[in-house]
C-alpha positions as CSV (number, residue, x, y, z in Angstrom):
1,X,13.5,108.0,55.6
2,X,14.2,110.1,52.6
3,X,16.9,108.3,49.7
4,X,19.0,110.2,48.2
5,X,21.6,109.1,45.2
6,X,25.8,109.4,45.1
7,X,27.0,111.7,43.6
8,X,28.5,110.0,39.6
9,X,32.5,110.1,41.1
10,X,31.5,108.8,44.6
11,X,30.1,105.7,42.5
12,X,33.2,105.3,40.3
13,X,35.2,105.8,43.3
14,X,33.5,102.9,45.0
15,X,33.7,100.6,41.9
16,X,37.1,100.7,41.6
17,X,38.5,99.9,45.0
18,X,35.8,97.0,44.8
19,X,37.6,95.9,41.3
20,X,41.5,96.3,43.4
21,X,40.0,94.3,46.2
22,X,38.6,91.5,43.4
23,X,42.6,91.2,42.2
24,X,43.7,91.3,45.7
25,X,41.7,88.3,46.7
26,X,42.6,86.2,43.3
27,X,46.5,87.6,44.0
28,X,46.5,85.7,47.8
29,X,44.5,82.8,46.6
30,X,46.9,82.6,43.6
31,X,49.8,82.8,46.1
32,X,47.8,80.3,48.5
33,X,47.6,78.0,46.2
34,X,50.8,77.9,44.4
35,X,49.6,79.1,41.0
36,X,51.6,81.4,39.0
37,X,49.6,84.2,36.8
38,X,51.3,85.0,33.7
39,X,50.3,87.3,30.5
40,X,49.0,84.9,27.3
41,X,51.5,84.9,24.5
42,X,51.4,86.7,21.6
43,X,49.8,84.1,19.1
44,X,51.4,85.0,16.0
45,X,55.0,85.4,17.6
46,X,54.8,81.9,19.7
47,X,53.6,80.2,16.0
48,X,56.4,82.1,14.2
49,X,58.8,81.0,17.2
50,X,57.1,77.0,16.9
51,X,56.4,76.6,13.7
52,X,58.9,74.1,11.2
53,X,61.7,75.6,9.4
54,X,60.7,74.8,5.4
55,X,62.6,71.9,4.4
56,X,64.0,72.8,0.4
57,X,64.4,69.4,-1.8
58,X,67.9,68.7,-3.1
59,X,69.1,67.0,-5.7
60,X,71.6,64.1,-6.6
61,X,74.4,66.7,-6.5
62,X,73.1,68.1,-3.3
63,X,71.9,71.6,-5.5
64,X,68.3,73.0,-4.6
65,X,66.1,71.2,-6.7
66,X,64.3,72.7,-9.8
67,X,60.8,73.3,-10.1
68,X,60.9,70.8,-13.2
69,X,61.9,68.1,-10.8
70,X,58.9,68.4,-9.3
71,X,57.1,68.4,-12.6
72,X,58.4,65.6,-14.3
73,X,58.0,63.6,-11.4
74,X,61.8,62.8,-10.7
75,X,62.9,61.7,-7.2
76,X,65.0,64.1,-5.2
77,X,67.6,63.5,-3.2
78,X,66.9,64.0,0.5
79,X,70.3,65.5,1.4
80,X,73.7,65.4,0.3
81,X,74.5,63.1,3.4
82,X,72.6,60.8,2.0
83,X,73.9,61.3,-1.7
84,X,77.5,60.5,0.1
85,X,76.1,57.7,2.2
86,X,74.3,55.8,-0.7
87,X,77.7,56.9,-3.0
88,X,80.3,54.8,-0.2
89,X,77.9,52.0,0.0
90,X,78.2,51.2,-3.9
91,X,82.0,51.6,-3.7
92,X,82.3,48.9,-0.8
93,X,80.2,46.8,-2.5
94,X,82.4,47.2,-5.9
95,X,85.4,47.1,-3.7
96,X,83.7,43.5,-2.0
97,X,83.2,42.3,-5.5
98,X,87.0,43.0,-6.9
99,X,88.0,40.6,-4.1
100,X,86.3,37.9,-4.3
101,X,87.1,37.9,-8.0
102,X,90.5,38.2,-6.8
103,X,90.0,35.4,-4.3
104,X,88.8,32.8,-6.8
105,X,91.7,33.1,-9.4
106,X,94.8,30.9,-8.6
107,X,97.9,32.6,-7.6
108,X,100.6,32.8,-10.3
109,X,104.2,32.1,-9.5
110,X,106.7,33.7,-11.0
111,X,109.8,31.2,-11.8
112,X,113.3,32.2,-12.4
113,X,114.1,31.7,-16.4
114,X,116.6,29.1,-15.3
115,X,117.4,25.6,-14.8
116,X,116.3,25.9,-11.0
117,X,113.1,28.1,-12.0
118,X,112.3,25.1,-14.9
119,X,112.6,22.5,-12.5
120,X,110.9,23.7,-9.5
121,X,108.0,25.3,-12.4
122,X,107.8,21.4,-14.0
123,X,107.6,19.9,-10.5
124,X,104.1,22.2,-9.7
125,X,102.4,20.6,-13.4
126,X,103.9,17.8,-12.5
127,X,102.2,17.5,-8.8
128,X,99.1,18.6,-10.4
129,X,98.9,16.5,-12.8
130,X,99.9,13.5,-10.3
131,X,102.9,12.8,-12.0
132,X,105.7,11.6,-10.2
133,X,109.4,12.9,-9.3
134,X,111.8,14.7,-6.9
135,X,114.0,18.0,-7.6
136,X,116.9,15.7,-6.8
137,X,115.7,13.1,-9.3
138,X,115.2,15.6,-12.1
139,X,118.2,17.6,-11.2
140,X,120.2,14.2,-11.6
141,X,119.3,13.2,-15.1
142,X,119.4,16.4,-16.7
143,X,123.1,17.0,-15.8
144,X,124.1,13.9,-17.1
145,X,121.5,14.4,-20.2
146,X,122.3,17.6,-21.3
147,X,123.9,19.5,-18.6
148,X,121.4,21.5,-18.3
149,X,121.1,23.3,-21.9
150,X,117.7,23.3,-23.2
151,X,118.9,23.4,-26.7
152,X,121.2,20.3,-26.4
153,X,121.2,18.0,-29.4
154,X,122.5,13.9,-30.1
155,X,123.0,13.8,-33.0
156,X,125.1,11.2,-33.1
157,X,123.3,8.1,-31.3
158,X,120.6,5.6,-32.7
159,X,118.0,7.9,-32.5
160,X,120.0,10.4,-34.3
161,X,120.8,7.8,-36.9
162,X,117.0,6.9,-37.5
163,X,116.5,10.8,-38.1
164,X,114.9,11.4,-34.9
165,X,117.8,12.9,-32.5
166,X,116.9,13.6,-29.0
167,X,116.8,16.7,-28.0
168,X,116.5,19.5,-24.7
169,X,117.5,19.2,-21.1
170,X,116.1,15.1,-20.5
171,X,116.9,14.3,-24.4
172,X,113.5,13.0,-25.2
173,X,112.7,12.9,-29.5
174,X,110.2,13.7,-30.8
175,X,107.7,11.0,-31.1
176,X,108.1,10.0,-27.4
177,X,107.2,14.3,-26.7
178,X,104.1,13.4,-28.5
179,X,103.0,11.2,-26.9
180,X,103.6,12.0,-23.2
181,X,103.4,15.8,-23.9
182,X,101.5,17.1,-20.6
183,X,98.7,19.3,-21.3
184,X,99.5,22.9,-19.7
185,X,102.8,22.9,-21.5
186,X,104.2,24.7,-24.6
187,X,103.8,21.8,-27.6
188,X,107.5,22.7,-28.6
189,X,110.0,19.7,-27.7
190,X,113.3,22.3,-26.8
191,X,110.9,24.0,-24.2
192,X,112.2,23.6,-20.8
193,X,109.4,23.1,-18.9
194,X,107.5,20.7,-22.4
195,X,110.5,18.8,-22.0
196,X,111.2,17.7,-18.4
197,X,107.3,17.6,-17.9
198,X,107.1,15.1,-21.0
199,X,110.1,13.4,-19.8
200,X,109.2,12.7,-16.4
201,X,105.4,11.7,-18.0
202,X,107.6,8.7,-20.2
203,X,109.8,8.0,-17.4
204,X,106.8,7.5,-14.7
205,X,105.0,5.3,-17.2
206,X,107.5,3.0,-18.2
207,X,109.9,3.3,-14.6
208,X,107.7,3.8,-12.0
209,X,109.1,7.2,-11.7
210,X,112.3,9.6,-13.0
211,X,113.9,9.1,-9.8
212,X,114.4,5.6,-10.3
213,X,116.7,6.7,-14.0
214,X,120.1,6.7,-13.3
215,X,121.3,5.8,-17.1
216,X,120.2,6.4,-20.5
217,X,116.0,5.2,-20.6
């Protein structure tokens, strides 16, 4: 039987609809099968698209950093939330400090400059220093004492007499304010609160307490 060959575009003919038939068969068996065909990214674009946006150093003030921080080898601030975070952290801490300082120191009163004020002031040292007395009971002798003027002066009694006149809202002179002065208290023998304080101190020591004066002691 004689062969013969096909002609060059019969053959390229023939190898293309065998190439169409090819993609039609992996087409079905892609649709059989539930696969999907899709084109491969471009490489560069999908790294461009992926790829970690450059993080820039700040510094304490939240400012790029320089190139010297990097140099000398000082640390950089992360960001300026942090700056702000680390910033409010200190201040509650100086703020937590402030109190407690505050907490341990006493409260001061503030008396009135007056013979209520003086009494009610002497009767605090007083209970402090576990002396005893009432309002009432100092009330009572230093109206009949002095009526209540802490610059009151005897000068006419004993006492007076012997050069030592008793003086201030409970009378006391001065060698008895010497010796029962309260610690605390002004070292002055007119001073309001010196005097009652050193009175009541006499008066607890050799009474019991000033409530149980009714008369000249």
């Amino acid at each position: 039987m004689p062969s013969f060959t096909l002609p060059r575009a019969a053959r390229i003919t023939r190898i293309t609809r065998t190439h169409k038939i090819a993609v039609a068969v992996l087409a079905a068996a892609g649709a059989t099968s539930g696969l999907a065909v899709t084109s491969a990214p471009d490489t560069a674009q999908a790294a461009s698209e992926h790829a970690p946006a450059a993080v820039k150093p700040v510094d304490a003030k939240g400012q790029p950093a320089k190139a010297d921080d990097a140099k000398t080898g000082r640390a950089v601030t992360a960001s300026v939330a942090d700056h702000v975070k680390v910033d409010s952290v200190a201040k509650q801490h100086s703020a937590k400090q402030a109190a407690s300082r505050s907490a341990e120191r006493p409260a001061v009163k503030d008396y009135p400059n007056n013979l209520d004020g003086w009494i009610r002031e002497s009767l605090s040292i007083m209970k402090d220093k576990g002396i005893p007395g009432s309002y009432e009971g100092l009330h009572r002798n230093i109206m009949r004492e002095s009526a209540g003027d802490p610059n009151a002066v005897n000068g006419w009694d004993v006492n007076a007499v012997n050069g030592t006149p008793s003086k201030g809202l409970l009378q006391v002179i001065q060698p008895t304010f010497d010796t029962y002065h309260v610690e605390g208290t002004p070292n002055k023998l007119t001073d309001p609160i010196a005097n009652i304080t050193a009175a009541a101190n006499y008066a607890a020591d050799r009474y019991g307490s000033i409530d149980n004066v009714d008369s000249a002691y």
